[in-house]
N, C-alpha and C positions, 0 to 999 in steps of 0.2 A: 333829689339829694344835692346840697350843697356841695360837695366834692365834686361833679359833673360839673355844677356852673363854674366853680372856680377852676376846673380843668381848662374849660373853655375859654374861660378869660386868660388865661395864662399861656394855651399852645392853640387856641385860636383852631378849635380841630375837637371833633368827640372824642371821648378814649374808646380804645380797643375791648376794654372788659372789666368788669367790675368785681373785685373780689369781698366776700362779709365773711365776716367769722363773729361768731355772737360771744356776749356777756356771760357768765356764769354767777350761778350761786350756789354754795355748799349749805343746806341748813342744818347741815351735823357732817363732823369730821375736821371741825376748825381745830389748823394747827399739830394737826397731828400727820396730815399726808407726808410731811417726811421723817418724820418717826417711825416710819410703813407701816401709818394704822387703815382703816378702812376708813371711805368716807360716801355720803350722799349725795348726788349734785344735781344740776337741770343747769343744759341753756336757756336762755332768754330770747325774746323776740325784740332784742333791741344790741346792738355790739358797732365794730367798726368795718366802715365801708373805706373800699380802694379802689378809684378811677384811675386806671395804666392805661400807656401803650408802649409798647416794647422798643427799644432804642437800641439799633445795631452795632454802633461801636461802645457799646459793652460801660455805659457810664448809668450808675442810679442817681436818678435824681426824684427827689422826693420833698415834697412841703406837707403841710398840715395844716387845715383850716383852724386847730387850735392853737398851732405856736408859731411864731413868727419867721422863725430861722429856718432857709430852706436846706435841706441834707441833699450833700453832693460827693460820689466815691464812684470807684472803677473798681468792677465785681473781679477784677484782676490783682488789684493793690488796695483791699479792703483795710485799713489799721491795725495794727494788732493791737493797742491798747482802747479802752474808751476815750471819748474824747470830754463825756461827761455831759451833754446834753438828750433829748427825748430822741434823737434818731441813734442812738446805742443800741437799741432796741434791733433797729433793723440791720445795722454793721455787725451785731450777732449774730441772730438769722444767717447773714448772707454769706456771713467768712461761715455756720457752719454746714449748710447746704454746697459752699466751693468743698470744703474737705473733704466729702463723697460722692459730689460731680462737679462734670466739670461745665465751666459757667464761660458762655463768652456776650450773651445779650443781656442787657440791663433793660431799665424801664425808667420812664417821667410818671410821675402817680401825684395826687394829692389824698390825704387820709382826710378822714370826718369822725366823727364820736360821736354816736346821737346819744349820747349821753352821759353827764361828768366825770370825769377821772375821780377814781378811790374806791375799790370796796368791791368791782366787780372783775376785773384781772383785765383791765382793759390792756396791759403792758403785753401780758399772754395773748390777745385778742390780733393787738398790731404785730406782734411777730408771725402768731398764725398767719395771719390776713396778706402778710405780706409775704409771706412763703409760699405761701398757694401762688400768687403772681407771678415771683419770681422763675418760680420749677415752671408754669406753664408757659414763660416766653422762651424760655430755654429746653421744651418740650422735655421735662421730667415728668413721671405721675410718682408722688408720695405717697404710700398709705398711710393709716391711719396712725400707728404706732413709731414709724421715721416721723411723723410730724410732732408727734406726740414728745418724743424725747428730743427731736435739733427744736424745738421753741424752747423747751426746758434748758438745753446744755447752754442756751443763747443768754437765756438769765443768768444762770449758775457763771459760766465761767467768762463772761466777754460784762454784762452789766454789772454784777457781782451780786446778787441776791440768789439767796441759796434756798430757795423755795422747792417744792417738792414739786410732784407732779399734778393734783387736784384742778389747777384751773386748766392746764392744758387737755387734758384728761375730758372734763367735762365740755371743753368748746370742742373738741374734736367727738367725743363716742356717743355724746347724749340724743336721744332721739324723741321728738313729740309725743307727752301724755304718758312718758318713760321718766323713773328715777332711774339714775344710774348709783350702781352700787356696787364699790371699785375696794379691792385689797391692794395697796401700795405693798405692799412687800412681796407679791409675785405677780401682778397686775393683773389677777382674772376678776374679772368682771359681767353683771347680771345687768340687762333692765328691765326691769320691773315693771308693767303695765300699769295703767292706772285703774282702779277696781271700777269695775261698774256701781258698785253701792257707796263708792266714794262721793262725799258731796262735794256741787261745783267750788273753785277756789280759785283767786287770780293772785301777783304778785307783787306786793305794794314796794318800790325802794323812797326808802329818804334820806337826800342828799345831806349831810350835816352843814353844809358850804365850806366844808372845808379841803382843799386838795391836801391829798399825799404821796409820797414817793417811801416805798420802801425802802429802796437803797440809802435813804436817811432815818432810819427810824431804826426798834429797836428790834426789827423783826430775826436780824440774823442773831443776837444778842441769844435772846429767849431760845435759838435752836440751838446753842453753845449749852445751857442751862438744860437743857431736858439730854444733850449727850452727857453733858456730865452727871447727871443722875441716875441715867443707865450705867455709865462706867463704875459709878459707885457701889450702885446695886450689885453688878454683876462681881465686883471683889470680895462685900460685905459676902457674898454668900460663899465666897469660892468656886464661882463659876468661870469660865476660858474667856476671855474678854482680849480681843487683839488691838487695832491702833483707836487711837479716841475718834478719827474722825469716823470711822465705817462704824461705830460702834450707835444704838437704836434703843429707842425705849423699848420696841416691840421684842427684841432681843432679849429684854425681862421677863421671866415669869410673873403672872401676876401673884404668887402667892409668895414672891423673893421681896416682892415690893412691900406687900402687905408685912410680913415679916422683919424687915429692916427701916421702912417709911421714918422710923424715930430716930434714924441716925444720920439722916440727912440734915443738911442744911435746909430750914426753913421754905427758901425760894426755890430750890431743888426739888423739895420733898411737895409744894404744892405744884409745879409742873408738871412731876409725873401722876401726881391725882390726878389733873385735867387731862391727860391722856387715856390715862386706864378708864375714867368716867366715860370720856367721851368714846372711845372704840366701844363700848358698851352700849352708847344712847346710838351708835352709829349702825350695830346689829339689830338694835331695837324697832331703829327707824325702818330697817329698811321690811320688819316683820309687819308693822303697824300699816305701813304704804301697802304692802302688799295684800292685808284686809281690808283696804277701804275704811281704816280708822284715820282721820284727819284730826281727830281732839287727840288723842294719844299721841300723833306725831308733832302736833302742834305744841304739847307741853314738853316733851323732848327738845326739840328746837329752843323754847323759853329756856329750860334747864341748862340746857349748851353753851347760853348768852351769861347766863349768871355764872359759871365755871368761868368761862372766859375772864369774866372780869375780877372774878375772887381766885381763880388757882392760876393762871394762866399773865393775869395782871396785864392784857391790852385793854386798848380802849381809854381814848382821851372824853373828859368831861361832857363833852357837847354830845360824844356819841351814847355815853353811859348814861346821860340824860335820854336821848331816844331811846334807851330800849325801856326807863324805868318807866318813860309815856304808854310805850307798845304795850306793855305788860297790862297796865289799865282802860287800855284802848276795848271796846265793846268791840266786835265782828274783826281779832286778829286773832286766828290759829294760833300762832307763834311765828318769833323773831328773833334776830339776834343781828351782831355787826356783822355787814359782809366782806368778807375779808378777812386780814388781819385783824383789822381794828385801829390800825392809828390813822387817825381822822377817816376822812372817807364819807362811807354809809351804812345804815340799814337795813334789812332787807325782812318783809314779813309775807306769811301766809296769810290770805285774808279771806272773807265773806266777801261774792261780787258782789251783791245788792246792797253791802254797805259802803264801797269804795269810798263815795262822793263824802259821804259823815266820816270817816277812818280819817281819808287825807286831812279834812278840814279842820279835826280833832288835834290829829298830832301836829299839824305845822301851830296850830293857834297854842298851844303848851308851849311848843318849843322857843316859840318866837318870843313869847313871855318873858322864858330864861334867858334867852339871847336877842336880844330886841337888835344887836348890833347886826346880826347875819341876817337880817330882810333884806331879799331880794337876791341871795346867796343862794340862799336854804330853797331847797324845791323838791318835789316828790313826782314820782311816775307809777301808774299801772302796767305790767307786764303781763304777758303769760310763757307758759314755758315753751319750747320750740326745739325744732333740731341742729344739731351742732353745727360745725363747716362743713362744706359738700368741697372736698379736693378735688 
C-alpha cells in the first residue's frame, strides 16, 4: 500500500497499525436515507487505508497521499469552525469523539484512496477510517452504531453536508454475500444472504473523471425541496406537522401524497415521487435479493437511475450519459449513479464472464462523447465485502 511507503518516507519508522474502512454502494434507496426511507446497500472490496502511530503529546498529524496539504491540530484544541479544506472531515470526527471521551493521544497517519473520490462516500469512508484509529490509540472500543452516528454528526454539523445515514450505515453493518436492508427511520435492519440459486455477479464502477465535493453542489438544496413537500403535504391534508426542519417525506402518507401531488409545486411534487417510488423499488429489492432474482433486482436498480434523473434531477451530463451506455450495455443487471449523482460515478451489477467486454464497451461510448476526459475516465471490478472491523 502506498500509504506504508509514504509513511516511511516521511517518519522514517513502520506505522503502528493500519486502519480500512470500505467504499459503499446503495443500488436502491438513492436519496431518500434522510427522508427515513429504507435503503439497500453492500460494502466493497476497495475504500481507504490509514497508516498511524500514536503520538503522545496529544497532536494529529495527518497527510494524504491524494492532497497535498498536510492536516495538523491538538485533539485538545480541535477548531470549532471548518477551516474549509479535505482534513474537515477529520477535525469532525475528532472534536466529535472528544465530546464523549476524553482524548489525550493523537496520531501521524498518512490516508490512501484506492480509489477516485465521487460517488462512493469515500468522505464517510475517511471519517470512519479515522475514528477507528483515533478511539484505538486512546484505547476506546466504539460500536457499531456510536460510529455510525459521530461519522454522520461530523458531516452534518462540523463539514456541513446534511446527508443521512446510508453510507455510514453500509461501511459499518454490511457483511460478505449480505445486502443490507436498513429503515432510516428507526434503524432496524436485515441482511440478507445471498441465495444460493442466485447467479454469480461482480461490481463494475465507472469513474466519470470527474471529482466532486458535496458540500458544493446541490445536494443539501434538493433535501430542502423534498422537506418542503412534506410540509405541504402534511397542511394540504390537515395533518400535525411541527418545525420544518424535523419535518420528513416519510412522515407523509402515501395516500396524502397521492391525494394532493397536484398541488404542489412542480419540483416538489416530482421529489416526492422519487421518494415514494423509490422506498417502494427499495422493499422490492430487498424481496427480489432474497429469491435469488438478480434480473428483477437488476431492473429496479435501472429504474432507481431513471427517477433519479427525471423526479429527483441529479446527475451532471457526463454521468447521465453513463447510465444511458449502462442501460444498452449486454451483461449489466442494472445501474445507476453512485451516490448523489453530481459528478462522481457509476456503479453497475454485472455478468463476471463479461467484465473484460462491459468495461471496454462502456469506456469506448463514453470516451466517444467525451474525447476530452481520456485518461481521467477509468473503471474498476469490485466485489462486495464486509464493512469496517472496529
Amino acid at each position: 500500500m502506498k500509504c506504508i511507503e509514504v509513511y516511511n518516507q516521511f517518519y522514517h519508522k513502520e506505522p503502528e497499525g493500519i486502519s480500512f474502512c470500505p467504499y459503499r454502494i446503495s443500488p436502491l434507496g438513492a436519496h431518500i436515507d434522510h427522508q427515513y426511507g429504507k435503503i439497500n446497500g453492500f460494502a466493497i472490496d476497495k475504500g481507504i487505508h490509514i497508516a498511524y502511530s500514536a503520538k503522545m503529546n496529544g497532536v494529529i498529524e495527518v497527510q494524504s497521499v491524494d492532497f497535498p496539504k498536510r492536516a495538523q491540530f491538538h485533539v485538545m484544541s480541535i477548531p470549532d469552525e471548518k477551516v474549509g479544506d479535505w482534513a474537515d472531515h477529520l477535525r469532525g470526527a475528532a472534536k466529535e469523539l472528544s465530546e464523549k471521551y476524553p482524548l489525550r493521544i493523537g496520531l501521524s497517519a498518512v490516508i490512501e484512496g484506492s480509489l477516485p473520490i465521487g460517488g462512493l462516500s469515500s468522505s464517510a469512508a475517511v471519517i470512519i477510517a479515522f475514528l477507528s484509529a483515533l478511539a484505538k490509540v486512546n484505547n476506546i472500543v466504539l460500536d457499531q452504531w456510536e460510529a455510525i452516528m459521530m461519522a454522520k454528526a461530523a458531516e452534518n454539523k462540523y463539514v456541513g453536508v446534511n446527508c443521512g445515514k446510508l453510507d455510514q450505515s453500509c461501511e459499518v453493518l454490511c457483511k460478505k454475500n449480505n445486502l443490507l436492508y436498513l429503515d432510516c427511520a428507526d434503524d432496524s435492519y436485515e441482511l440478507i444472504p445471498k441465495s444460493e440459486n442466485m447467479k454469480p455477479f461482480k461490481i463494475a464502477i465507472f469513474f466519470s473523471g470527474l471529482e466532486r465535493s458535496l458540500a458544493n453542489s446541490d445536494y443539501n438544496l434538493r433535501q430542502d425541496e423534498c422537506k418542503a413537500a412534506a410540509y405541504s403535504l402534511l397542511s394540504y391534508a390537515g395533518l400535525p406537522y411541527g418545525k420544518f426542519a424535523d419535518t420528513r417525506l416519510r412522515d407523509v402518507p402515501r395516500e396524502v401524497f397521492d391525494a394532493y401531488k397536484d398541488r404542489l409545486p412542480e419540483k416538489f411534487a416530482r421529489r416526492a415521487e422519487h421518494f415514494f417510488t423509490e422506498i417502494e423499488r427499495a422493499e422490492a429489492g430487498a424481496k427480489a435479493w432474497k429469491n435469488g432474482n438478480l434480473d428483477e433486482y437488476g431492473n429496479l436498480v435501472f429504474a432507481s437511475g431513471k427517477s433519479s434523473v427525471v423526479n429527483y434531477e441529479c446527475g451532471c451530463p457526463e454521468l447521465i450519459s453513463l447510465y444511458n451506455i449502462m442501460t444498452g450495455t449486454d451483461g449489466i443487471y442494472g445501474g445507476r449513479f453512485s451516490g448523489a449523482g453530481f459528478k462522481g460515478c457509476c456503479m453497475a451489477i454485472i455478468e463476471p464472464d463479461k467484465a473484460e467486454e462491459i468495461t471496454r464497451h462502456v469506456g469506448e461510448l463514453y470516451l466517444k462523447e467525451y474525447p476530452n476526459l481520456e485518461g481521467k475516465y477509468s473503471s474498476y471490478i469490485c466485489n462486495i465485502s464486509d464493512g469496517v472491523n472496529l
